[in-house]
C-alpha positions as CSV (number, residue, x, y, z in Angstrom):
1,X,-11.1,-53.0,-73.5
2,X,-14.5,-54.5,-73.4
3,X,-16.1,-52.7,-76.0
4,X,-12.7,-53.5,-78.0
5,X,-13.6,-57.2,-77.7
6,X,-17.0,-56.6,-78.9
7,X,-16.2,-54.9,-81.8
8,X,-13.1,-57.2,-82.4
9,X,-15.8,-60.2,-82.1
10,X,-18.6,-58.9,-84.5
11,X,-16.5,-57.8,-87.1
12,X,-14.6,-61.3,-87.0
13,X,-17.8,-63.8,-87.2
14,X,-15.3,-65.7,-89.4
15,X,-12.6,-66.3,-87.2
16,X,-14.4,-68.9,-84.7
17,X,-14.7,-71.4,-87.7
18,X,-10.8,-71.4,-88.1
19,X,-10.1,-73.4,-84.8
20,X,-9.1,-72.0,-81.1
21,X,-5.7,-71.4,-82.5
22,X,-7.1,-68.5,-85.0
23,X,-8.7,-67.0,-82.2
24,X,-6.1,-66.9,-79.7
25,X,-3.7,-65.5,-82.1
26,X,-5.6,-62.9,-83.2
27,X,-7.1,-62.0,-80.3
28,X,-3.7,-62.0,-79.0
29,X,-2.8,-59.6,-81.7
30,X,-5.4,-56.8,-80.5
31,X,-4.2,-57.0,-76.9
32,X,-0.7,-56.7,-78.3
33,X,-1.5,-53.4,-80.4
34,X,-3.8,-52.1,-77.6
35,X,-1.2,-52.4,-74.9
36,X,1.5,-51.3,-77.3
37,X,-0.5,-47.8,-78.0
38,X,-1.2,-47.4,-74.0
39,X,2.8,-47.6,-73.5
40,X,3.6,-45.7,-76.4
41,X,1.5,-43.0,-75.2
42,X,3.0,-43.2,-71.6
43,X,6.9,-43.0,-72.9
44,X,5.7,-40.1,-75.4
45,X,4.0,-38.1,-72.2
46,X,7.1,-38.7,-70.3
47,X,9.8,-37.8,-72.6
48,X,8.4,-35.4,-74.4
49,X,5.9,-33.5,-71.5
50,X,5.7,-30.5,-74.2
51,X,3.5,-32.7,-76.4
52,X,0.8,-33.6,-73.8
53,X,-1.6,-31.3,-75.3
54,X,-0.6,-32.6,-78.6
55,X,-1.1,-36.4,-77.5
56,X,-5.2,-35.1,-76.3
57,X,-5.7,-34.0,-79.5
58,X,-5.4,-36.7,-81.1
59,X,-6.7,-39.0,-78.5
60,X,-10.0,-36.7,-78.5
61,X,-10.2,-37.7,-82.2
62,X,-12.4,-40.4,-81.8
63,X,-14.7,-39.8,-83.8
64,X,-12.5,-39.9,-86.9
65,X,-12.7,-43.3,-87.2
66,X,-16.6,-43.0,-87.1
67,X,-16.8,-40.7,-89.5
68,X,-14.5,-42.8,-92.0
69,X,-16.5,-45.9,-91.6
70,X,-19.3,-44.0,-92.6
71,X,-17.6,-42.6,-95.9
72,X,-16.4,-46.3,-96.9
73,X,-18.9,-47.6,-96.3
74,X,-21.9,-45.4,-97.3
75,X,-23.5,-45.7,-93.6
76,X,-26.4,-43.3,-92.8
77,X,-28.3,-42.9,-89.4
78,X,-25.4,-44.8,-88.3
79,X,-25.2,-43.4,-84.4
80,X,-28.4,-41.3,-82.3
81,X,-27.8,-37.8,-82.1
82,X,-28.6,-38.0,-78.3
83,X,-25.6,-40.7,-78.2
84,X,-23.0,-38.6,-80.2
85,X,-23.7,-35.6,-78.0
86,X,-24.2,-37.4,-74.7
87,X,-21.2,-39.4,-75.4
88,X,-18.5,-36.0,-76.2
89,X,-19.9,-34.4,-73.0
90,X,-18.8,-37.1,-70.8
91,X,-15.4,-37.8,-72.4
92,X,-15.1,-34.1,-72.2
93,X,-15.8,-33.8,-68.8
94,X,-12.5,-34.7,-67.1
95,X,-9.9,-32.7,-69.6
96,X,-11.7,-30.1,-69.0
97,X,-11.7,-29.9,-65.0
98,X,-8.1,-30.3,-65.6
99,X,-7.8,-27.7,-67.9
100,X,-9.9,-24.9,-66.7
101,X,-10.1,-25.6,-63.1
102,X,-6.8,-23.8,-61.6
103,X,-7.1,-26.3,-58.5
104,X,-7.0,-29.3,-60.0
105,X,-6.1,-32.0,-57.9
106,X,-2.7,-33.1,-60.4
107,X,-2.0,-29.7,-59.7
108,X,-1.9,-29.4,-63.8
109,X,-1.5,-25.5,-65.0
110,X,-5.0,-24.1,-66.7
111,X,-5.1,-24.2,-70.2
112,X,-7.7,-21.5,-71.5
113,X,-6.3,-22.4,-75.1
114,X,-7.2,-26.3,-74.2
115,X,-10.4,-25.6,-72.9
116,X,-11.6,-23.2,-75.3
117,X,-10.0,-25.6,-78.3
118,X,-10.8,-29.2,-77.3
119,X,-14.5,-29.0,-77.1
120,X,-14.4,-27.4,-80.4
121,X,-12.7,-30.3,-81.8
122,X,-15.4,-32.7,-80.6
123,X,-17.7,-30.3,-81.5
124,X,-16.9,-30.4,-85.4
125,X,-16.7,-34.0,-85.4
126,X,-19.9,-34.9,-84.1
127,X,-21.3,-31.6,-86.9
128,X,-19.6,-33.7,-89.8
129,X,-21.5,-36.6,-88.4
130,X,-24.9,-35.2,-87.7
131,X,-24.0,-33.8,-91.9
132,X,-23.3,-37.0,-92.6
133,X,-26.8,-38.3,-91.3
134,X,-28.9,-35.4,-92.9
135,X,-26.8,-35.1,-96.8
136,X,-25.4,-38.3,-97.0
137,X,-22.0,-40.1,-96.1
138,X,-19.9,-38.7,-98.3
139,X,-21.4,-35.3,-98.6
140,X,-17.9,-34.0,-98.1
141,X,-16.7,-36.1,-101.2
142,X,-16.9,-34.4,-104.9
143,X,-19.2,-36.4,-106.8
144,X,-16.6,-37.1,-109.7
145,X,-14.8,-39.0,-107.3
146,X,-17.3,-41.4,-105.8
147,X,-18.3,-44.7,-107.2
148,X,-21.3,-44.8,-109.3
149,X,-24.4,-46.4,-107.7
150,X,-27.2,-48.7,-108.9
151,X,-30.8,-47.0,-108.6
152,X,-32.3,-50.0,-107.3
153,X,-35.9,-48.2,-107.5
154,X,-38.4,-49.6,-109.7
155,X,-39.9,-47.2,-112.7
156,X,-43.9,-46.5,-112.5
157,X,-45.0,-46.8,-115.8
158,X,-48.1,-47.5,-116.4
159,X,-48.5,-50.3,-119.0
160,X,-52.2,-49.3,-119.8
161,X,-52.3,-45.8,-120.0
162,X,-53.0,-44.7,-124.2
163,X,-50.5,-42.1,-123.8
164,X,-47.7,-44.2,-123.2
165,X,-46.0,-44.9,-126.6
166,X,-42.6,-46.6,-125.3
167,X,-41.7,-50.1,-125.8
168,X,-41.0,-51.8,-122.7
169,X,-38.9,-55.1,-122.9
170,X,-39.4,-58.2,-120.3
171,X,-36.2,-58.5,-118.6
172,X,-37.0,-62.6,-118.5
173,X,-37.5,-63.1,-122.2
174,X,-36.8,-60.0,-123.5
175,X,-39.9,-59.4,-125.7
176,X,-41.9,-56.3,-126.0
177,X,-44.7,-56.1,-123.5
């Protein structure tokens, strides 16, 4: 919940200038959706046990939203590899004691589907972001869809070189130089 905050808090810069009211209320409106999603996930594991595996997948999604951001926003380099891998090993660790380990101590059945599957699914996220870092953030996007972009790089032309017959204009005022 922590990191939450912290993200909540530097996307928000704006929200402190709006009065102790603004803040409480929103900040009261993350803990409300974050406690919200914990119960929801609860009642769904308890009424409907056949969807746990279901309910991992898409909790082991996280880096979807990363991935997103990245598209939207046209975000390179935007995580270390050594974070992205170190951080899907760790969050892998425990579903997959409880999935291939037979003596688990919630006495869970092995999954070899689960274990086999779930790393996977990391494993392709973090590939479409490492892509993302080497080709570009929206790599994945057909280029007749995406925005057009500015070239903000300057030309090198060579304003005394006898070869060069083109008229350049000043962008100031727009006579030939």
């Amino acid at each position: 919940m922590r990191y939450l905050l912290i993200i909540w808090k530097a996307r928000r810069p704006h929200i402190f200038s709006e009065g102790w009211q603004a803040v409480r209320r929103d900040l009261s409106w993350l803990y409300g959706r974050f406690y919200f999603a914990i119960g929801a996930g609860f009642i769904l594991v308890y009424f409907f046990p056949n969807s746990f595996n279901s309910l991992i997948i898409l909790i082991y999604s996280f880096w979807i939203p990363q991935i997103y951001c990245n598209a939207t926003r046209d975000v390179k380099n935007a995580l270390l590899a050594k974070y992205l891998i170190g951080t899907s090993i760790a969050r892998l660790i425990l579903p997959l004691y409880f999935y291939a380990c037979p003596e688990n101590f919630i006495h869970l059945p092995p999954s070899p589907f689960m274990a086999f599957f779930l790393p996977l699914y990391v494993m392709l996220q973090v590939i479409i972001l490492l892509l993302q870092d080497k080709y570009g953030p929206r790599f994945f996007i057909a280029k007749k869809f995406l925005p057009i972009k500015y070239n903000y790089k300057k030309l090198n032309i060579n304003l005394n070189d006898e070869k060069n017959d083109e008229k350049i204009d000043c962008v100031v005022c727009m006579t030939t130089v």
